[in-house]
Structures are given as C-alpha cells and as structure tokens.
MIDOSE-1310 file (N, C-alpha, C; in nm, 2 decimals, decimal comma, always signed):
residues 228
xxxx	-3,66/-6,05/+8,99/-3,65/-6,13/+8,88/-3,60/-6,06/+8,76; -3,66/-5,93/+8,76/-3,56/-5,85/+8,63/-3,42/-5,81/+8,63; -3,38/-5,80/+8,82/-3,24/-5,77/+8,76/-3,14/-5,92/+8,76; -3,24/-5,99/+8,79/-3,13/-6,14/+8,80/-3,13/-6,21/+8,68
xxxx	-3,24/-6,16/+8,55/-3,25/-6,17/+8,41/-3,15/-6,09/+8,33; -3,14/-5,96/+8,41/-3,06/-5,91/+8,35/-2,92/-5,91/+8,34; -2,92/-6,01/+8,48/-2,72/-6,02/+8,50/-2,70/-6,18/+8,42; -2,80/-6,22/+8,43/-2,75/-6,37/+8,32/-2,79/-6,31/+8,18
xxxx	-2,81/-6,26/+8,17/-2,83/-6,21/+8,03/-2,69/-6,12/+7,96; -2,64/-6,07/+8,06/-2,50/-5,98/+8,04/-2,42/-6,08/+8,07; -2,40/-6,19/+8,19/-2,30/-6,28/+8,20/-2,27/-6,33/+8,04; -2,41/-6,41/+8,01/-2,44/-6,50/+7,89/-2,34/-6,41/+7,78
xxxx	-2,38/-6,27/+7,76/-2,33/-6,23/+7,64/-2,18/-6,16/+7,64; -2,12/-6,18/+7,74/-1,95/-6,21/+7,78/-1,91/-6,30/+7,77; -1,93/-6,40/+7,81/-1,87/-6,54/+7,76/-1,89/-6,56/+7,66; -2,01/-6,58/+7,60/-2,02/-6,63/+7,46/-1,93/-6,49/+7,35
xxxx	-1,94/-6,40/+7,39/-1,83/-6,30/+7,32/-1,69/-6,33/+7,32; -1,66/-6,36/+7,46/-1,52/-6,41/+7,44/-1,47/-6,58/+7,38; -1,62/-6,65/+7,40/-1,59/-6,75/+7,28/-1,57/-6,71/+7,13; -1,64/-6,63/+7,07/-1,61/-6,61/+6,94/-1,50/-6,49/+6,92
xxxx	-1,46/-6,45/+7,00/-1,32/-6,37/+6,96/-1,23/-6,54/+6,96; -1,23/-6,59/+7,03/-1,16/-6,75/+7,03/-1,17/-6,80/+6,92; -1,27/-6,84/+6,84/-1,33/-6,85/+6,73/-1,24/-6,80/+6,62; -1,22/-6,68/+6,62/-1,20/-6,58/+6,49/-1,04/-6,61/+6,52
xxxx	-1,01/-6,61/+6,67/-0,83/-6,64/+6,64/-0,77/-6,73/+6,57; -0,87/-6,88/+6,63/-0,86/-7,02/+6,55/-0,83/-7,00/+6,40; -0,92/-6,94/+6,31/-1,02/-6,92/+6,20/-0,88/-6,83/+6,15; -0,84/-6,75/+6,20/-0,71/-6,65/+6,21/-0,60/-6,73/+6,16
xxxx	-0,54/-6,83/+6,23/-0,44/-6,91/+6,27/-0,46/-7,02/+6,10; -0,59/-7,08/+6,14/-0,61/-7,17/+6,01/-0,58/-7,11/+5,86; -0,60/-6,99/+5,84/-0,61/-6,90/+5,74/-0,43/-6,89/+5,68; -0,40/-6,85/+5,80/-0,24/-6,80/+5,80/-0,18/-6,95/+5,75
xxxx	-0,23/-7,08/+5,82/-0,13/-7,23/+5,80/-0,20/-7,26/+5,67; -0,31/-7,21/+5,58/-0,35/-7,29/+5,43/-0,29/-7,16/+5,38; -0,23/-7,06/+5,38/-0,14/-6,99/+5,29/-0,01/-7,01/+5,31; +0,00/-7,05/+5,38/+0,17/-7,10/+5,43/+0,16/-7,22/+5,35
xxxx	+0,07/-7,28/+5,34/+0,11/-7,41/+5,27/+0,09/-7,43/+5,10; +0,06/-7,28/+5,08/+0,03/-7,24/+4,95/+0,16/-7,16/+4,88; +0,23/-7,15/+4,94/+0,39/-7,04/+4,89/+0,45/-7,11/+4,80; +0,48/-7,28/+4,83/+0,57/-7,32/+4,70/+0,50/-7,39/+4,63
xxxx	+0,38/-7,36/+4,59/+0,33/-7,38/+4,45/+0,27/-7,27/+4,37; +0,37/-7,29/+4,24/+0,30/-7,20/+4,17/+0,14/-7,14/+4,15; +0,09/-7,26/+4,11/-0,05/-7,24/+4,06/-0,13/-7,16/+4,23; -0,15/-7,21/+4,31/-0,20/-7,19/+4,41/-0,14/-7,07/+4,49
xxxx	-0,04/-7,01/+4,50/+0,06/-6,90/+4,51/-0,05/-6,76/+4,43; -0,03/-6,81/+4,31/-0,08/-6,73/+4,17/-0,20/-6,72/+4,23; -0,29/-6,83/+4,26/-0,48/-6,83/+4,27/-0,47/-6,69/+4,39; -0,43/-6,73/+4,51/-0,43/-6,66/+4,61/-0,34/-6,53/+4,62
xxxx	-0,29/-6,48/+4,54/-0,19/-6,36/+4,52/-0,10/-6,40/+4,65; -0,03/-6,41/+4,65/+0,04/-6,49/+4,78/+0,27/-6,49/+4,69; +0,30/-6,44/+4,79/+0,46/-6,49/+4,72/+0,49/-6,65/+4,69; +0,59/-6,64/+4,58/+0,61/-6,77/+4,59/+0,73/-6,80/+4,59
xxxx	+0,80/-6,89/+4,63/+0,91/-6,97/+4,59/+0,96/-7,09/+4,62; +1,06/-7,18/+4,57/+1,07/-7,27/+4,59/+1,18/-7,30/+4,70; +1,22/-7,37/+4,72/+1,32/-7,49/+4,82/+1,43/-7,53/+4,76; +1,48/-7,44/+4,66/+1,59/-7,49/+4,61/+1,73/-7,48/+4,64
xxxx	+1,73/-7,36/+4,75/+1,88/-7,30/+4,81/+1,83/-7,31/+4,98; +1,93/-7,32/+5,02/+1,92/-7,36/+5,19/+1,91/-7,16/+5,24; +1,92/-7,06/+5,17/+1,87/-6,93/+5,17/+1,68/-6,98/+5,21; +1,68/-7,03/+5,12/+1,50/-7,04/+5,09/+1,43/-7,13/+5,20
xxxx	+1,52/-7,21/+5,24/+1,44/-7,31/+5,34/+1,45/-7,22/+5,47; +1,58/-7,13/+5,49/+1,61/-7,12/+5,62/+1,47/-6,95/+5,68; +1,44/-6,91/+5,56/+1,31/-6,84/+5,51/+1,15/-6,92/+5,55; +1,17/-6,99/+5,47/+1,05/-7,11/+5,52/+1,02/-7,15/+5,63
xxxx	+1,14/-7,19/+5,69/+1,13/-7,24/+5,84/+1,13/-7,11/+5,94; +1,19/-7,02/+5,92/+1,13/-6,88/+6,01/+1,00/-6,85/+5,97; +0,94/-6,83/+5,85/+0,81/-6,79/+5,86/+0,72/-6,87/+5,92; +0,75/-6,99/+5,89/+0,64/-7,10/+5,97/+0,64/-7,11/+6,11
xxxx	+0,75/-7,10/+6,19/+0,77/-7,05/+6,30/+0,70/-6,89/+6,35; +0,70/-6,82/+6,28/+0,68/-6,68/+6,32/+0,50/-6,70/+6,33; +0,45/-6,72/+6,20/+0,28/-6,77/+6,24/+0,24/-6,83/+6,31; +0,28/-6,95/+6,37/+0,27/-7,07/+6,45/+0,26/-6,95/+6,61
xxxx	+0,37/-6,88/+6,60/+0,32/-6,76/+6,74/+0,26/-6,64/+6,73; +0,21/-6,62/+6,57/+0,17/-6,49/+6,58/+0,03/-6,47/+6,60; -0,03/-6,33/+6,70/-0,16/-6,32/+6,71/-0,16/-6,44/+6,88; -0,28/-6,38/+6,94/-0,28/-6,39/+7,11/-0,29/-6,55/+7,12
xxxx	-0,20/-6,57/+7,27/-0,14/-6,71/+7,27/-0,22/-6,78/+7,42; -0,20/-6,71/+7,49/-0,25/-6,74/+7,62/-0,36/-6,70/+7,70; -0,43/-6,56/+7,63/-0,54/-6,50/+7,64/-0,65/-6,65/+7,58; -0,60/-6,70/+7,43/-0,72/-6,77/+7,38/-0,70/-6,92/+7,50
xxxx	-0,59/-6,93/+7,50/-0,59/-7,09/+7,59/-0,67/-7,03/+7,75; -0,62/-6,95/+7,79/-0,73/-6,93/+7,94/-0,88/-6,95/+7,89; -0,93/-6,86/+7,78/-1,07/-6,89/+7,72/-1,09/-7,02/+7,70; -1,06/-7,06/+7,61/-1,11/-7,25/+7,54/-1,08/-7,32/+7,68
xxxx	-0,97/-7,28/+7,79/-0,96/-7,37/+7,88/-1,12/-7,36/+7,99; -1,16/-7,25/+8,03/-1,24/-7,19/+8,10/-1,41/-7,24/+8,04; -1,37/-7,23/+7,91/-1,51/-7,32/+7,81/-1,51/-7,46/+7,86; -1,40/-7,52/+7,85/-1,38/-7,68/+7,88/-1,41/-7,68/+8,00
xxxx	-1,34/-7,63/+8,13/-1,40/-7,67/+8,26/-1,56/-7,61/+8,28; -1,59/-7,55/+8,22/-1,75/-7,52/+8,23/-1,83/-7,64/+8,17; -1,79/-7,70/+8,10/-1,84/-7,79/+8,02/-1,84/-7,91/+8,12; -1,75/-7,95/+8,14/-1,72/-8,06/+8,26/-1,78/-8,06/+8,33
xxxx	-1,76/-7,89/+8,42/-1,90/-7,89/+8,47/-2,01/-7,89/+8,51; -2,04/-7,88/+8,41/-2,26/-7,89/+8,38/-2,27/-8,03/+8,37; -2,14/-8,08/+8,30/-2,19/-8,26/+8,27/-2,17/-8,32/+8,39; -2,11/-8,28/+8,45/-2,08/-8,32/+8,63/-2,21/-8,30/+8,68
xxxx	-2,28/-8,19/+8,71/-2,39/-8,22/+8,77/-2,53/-8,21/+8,73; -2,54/-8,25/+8,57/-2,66/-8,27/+8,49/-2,64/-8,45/+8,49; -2,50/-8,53/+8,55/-2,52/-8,64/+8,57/-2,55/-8,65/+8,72; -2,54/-8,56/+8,81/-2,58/-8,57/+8,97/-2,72/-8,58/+8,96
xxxx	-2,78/-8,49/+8,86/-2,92/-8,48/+8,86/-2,97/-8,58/+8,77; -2,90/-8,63/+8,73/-3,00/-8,75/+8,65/-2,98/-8,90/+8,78; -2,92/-8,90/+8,80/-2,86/-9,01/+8,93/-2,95/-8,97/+9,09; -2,98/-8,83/+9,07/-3,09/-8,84/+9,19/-3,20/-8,88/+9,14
xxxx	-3,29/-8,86/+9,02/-3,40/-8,86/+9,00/-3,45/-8,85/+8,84; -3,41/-8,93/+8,72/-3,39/-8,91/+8,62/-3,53/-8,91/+8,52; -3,65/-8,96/+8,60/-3,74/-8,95/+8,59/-3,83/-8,81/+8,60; -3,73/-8,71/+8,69/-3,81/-8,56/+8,73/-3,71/-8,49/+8,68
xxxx	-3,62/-8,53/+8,58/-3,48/-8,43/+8,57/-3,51/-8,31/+8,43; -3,61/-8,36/+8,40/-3,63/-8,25/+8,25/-3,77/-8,14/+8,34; -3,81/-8,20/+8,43/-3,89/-8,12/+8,46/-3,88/-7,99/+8,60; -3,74/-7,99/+8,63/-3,67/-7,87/+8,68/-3,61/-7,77/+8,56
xxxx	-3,63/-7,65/+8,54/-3,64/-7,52/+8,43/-3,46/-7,49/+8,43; -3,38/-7,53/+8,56/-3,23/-7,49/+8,54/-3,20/-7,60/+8,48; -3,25/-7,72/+8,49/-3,19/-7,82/+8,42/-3,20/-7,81/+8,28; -3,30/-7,75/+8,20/-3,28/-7,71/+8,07/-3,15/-7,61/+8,03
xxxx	-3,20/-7,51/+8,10/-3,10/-7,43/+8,08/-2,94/-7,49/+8,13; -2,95/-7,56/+8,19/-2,77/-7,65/+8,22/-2,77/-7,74/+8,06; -2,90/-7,78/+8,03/-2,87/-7,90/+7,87/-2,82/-7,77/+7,75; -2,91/-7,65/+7,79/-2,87/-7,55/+7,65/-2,75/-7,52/+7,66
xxxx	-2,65/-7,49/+7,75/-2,54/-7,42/+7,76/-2,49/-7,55/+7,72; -2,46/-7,67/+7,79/-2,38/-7,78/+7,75/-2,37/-7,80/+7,65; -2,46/-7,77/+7,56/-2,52/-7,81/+7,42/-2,40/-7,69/+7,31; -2,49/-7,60/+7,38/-2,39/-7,45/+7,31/-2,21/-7,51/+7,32
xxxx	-2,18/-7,52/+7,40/-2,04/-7,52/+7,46/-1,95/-7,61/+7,39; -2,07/-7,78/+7,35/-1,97/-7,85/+7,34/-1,97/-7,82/+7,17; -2,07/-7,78/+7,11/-2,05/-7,73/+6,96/-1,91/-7,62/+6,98; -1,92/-7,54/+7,05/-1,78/-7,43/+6,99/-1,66/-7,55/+7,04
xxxx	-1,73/-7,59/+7,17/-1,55/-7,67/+7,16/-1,52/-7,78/+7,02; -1,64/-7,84/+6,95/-1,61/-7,92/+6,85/-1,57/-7,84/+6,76; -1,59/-7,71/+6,72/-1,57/-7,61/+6,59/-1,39/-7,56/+6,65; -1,37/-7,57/+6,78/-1,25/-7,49/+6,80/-1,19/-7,61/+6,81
xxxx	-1,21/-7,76/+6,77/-1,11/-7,88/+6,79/-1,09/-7,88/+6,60; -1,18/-7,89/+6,55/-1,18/-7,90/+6,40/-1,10/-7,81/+6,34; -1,06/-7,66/+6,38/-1,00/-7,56/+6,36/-0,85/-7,58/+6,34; -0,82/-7,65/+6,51/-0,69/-7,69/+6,55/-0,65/-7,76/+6,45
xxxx	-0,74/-7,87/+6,49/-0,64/-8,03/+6,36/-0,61/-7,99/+6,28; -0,71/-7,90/+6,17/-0,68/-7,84/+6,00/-0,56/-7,79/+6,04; -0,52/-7,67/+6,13/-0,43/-7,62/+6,12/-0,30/-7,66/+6,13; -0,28/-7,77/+6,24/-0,22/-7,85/+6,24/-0,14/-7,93/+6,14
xxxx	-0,27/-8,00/+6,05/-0,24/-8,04/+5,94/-0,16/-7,98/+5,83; -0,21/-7,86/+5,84/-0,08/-7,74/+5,74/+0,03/-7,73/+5,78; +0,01/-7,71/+5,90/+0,16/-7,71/+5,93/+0,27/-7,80/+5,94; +0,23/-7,94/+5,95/+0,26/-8,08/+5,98/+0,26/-8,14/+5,79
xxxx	+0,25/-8,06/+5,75/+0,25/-8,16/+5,58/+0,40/-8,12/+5,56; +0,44/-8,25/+5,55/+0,61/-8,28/+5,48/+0,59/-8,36/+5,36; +0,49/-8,35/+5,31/+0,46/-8,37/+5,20/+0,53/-8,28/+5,09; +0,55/-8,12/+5,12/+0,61/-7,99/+5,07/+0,74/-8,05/+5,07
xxxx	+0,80/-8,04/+5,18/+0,94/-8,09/+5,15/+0,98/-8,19/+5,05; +0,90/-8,33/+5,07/+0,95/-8,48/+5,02/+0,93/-8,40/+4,88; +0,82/-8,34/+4,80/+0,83/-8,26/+4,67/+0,97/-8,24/+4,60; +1,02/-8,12/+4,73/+1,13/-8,04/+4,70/+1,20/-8,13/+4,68
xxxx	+1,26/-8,22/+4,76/+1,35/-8,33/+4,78/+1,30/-8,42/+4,61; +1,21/-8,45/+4,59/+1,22/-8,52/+4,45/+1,28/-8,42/+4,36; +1,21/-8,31/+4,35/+1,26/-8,18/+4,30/+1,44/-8,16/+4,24; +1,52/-8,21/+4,34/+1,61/-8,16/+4,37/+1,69/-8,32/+4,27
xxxx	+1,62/-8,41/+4,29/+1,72/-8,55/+4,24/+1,70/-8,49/+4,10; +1,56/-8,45/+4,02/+1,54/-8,46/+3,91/+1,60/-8,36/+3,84; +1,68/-8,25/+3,94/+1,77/-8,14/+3,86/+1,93/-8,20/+3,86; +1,90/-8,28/+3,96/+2,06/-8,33/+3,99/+2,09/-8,41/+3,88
xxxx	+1,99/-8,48/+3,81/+2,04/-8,56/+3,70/+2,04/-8,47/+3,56; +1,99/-8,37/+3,55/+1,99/-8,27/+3,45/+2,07/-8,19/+3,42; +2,13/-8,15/+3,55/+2,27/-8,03/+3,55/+2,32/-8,10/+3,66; +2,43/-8,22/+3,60/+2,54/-8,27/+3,66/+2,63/-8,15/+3,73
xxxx	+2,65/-8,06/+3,69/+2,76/-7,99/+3,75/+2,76/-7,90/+3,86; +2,56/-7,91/+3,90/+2,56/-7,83/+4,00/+2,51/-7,97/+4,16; +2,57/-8,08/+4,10/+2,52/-8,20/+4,19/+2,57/-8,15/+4,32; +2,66/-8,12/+4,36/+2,71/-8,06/+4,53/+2,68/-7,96/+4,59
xxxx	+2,61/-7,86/+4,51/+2,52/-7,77/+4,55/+2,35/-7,84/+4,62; +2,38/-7,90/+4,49/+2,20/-7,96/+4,50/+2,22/-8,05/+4,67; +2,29/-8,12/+4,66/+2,31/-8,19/+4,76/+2,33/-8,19/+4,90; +2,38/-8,07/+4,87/+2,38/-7,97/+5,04/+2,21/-7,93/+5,08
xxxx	+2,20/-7,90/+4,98/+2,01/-7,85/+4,98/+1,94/-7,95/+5,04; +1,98/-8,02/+4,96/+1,88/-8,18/+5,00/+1,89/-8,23/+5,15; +2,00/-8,20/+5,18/+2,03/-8,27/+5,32/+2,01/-8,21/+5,40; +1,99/-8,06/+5,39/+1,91/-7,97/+5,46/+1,76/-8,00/+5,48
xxxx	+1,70/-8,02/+5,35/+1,57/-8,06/+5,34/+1,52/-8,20/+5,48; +1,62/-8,28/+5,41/+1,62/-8,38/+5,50/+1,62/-8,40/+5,65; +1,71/-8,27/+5,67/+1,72/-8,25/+5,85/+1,59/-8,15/+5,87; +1,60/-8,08/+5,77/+1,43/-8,04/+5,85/+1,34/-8,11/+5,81
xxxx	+1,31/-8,19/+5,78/+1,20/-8,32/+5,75/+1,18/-8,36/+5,91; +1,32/-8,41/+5,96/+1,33/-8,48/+6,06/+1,32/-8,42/+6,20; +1,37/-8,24/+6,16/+1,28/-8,18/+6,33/+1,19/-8,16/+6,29; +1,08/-8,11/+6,19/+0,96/-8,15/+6,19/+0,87/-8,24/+6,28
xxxx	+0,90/-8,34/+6,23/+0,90/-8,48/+6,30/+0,87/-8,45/+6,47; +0,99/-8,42/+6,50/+1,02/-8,41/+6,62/+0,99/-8,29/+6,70; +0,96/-8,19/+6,61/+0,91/-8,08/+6,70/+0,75/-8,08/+6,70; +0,71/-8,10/+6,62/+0,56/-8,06/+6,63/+0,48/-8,21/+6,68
xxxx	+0,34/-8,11/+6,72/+0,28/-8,19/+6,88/+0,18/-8,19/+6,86; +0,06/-8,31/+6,86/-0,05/-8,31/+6,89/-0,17/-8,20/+6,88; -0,25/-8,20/+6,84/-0,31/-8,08/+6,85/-0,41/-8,04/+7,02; -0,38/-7,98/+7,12/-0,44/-7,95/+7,20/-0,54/-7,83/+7,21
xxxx	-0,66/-7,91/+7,26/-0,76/-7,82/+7,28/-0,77/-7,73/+7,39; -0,71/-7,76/+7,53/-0,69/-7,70/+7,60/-0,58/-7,76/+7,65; -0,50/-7,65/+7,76/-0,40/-7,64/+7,85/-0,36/-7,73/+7,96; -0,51/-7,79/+7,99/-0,51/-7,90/+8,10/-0,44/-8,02/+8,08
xxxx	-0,45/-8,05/+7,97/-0,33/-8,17/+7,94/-0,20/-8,19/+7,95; -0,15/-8,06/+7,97/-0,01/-8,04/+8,03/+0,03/-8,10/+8,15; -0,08/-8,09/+8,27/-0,07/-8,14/+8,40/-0,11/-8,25/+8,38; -0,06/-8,36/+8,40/-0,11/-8,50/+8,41/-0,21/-8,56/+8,52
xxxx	-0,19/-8,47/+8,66/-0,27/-8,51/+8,76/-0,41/-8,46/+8,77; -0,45/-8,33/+8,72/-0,54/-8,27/+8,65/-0,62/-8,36/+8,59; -0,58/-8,34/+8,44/-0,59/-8,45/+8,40/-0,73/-8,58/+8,39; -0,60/-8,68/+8,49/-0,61/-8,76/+8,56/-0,75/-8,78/+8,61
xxxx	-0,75/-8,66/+8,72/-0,87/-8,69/+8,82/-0,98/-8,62/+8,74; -1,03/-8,52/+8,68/-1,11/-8,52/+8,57/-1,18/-8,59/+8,49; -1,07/-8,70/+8,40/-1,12/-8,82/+8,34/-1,20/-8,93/+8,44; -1,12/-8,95/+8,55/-1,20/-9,04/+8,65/-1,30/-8,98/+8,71
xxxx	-1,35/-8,84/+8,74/-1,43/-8,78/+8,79/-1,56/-8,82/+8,68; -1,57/-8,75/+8,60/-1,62/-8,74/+8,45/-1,70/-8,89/+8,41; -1,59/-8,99/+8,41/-1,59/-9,10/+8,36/-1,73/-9,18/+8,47; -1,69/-9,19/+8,57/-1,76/-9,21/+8,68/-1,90/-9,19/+8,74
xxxx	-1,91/-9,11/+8,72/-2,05/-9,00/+8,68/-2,12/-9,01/+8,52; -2,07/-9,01/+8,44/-2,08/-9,08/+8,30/-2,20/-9,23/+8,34; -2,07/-9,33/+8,37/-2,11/-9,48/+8,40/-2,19/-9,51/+8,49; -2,21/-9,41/+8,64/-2,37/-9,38/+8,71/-2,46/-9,36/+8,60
xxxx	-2,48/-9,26/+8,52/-2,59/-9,26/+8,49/-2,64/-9,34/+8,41; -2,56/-9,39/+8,28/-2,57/-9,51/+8,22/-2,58/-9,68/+8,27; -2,55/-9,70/+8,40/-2,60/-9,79/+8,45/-2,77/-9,77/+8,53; -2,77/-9,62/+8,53/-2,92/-9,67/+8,62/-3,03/-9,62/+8,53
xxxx	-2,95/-9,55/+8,37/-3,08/-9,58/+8,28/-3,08/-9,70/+8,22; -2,98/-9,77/+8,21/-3,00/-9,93/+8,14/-3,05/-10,01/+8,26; -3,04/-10,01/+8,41/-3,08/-10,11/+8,49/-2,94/-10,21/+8,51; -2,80/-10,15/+8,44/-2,69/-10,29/+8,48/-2,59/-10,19/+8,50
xxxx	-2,50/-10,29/+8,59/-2,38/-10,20/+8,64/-2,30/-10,20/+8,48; -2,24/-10,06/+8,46/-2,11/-10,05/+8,35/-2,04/-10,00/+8,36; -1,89/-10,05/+8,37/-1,78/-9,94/+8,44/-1,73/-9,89/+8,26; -1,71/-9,76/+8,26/-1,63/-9,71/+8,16/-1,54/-9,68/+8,19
C-alpha cells in the first residue's frame, strides 16, 4: 500500500508539473501577443517601456509583420501540444468511464473510493483545460486585432489630406496596409486547444464515443431516452 501510494503520488506530481510548465508557456505566449499589440501606440508603448512605432512606411509594416510572425513561433511548439493533447485524452477518458460507472449502477457510484478519485482528477483537468482555452482565445485575440491596422489606414487618409504632396507615398503604404489586412484574414485560424482536430476521423469518433455515453447517462438519470 505504501509503495503504490508512493508511485501515484510521483505519477500525480509529473503530470500535473508538466501541466503547469503548459500553463506558463500559454501565460508566455499571451504576454508576448498584449505587448505586440501595444508597439503602435504611444501611450501604452510608453506605460509598458516597450518600442514604438507607427505604420507609416511599408519599412515599418514589413517589421511588424515579421515580428508577429516570429512570436507567434517563439518558445516550445510541439512539446506543449503533446501535453494539452495528452491532458485532453485523459480527460475523455475518465469521462468515458465515470459514465460506464454511472450506467452500471448510479446509485452505488459515489460509493466506490476510485471513483472519487476519477471525479477529482476530471475536475482538476478540465479547470487547466478551461484556463489553457481562455489563454489561447486572449491570445488569439491580440494577434487577430486589425483593428491596429484599419487605425493606421485612417491614419494615413488624414495625412494624405494634410501633405498633398506626399499623397503617392502615402498610398503605396495604404495598400500595403490593405493587403495585409486581407492575409490576416486569411491566414490566421481558430484557436485550437489541442492537436486532435486536425484529424477529422479522430475527431469524429471521439465526439460520437463521448456524446453517447454522455446521453446514457442522462437518459437513465432522467428515466427518458435523449439522444444528444
């Protein structure tokens, strides 16, 4: 009993270690996309000691767009997706067969001692996966604001009417702005929590596995059949 205490007790504090190094990369990542989105404004540049500049020369955008690119891969890429993926299929899981055990006997299911410990881990798990989904979006969101651009782009008419003579300059700028507006657009993707989404057959049978087992047990604690 003590050394089989002792190996879940070492398992437990390996995984949940390599969840929070996952943690700190997210937290990493998010940090890097709210100072990136802090470079072309003065005030906020200034708060944060941070460089600044604006979008006014196709020099400056072509700057902009490599830096955002360069953070977007900087710091470990495929070490954290094996982790967050390996959290998610554990999670699946326990829900897989904490719904087997409620469908054999739902009435005696709190009163087997692994079945707690299968509710605390599920419990633990799906919190980091909610904190490492909230992470993503934010970050996402920074990186995904073309809101910066459409700025610069007003930016650019309101000089164009001020210094007529540099209008062909300005204008080249702008249309730069404009094409990178539009791979913006087109490049960036959804925010993924894990890797498994890539495979659609995956996937697939997961949701239907999942889903299925879900609607078991919710039909035999309500007493009516419910397909979800």
């Amino acid at each position: 009993s003590a050394i089989n205490f002792l190996e879940r007790l070492c398992l437990t504090w390996m995984f949940f270690f390599m969840m929070c190094v996952a943690e700190r990369t997210y937290k990493q990542r998010f940090l890097f996309a709210k100072l990136f989105s802090h470079i072309t404004s003065a005030r906020k540049a200034r708060k944060y000691e941070i460089p600044h500049f604006r979008l006014k020369k196709v020099e400056n955008i072509k700057i902009w767009l490599s830096l955002r690119s360069y953070l977007k891969r900087r710091g470990p890429q495929r070490s954290v997706d094996v982790v967050v993926s390996s959290i998610f299929l554990l999670a699946l899981s326990i829900a897989f067969i904490c719904c087997a055990q409620v469908l054999k006997g739902h009435k005696t299911f709190l009163n087997a001692a692994h079945n707690w410990e299968f509710l605390i881990w599920e419990a633990a798990l799906l919190l980091f996966l909610l904190r490492l989904a909230s992470l993503g979006s934010e970050t996402n969101k920074k990186y995904s604001n073309i809101s910066i651009l459409l700025t610069e782009q007003i930016n650019l008419y309101l000089k164009m009417e001020k210094k007529p003579n540099k209008k062909e300059q300005l204008s080249l700028v702008n249309n730069v702005l404009k094409l990178s507006t539009k791979l913006l657009k087109e490049l960036d993707t959804p925010f993924r929590l894990y890797s498994l989404t890539m495979n659609p057959l995956i996937y697939n049978i997961t949701r239907v596995v999942i889903l299925s087992a879900v609607s078991g047990v919710i039909s035999d604690l309500l007493g009516f059949n419910i397909r979800v």
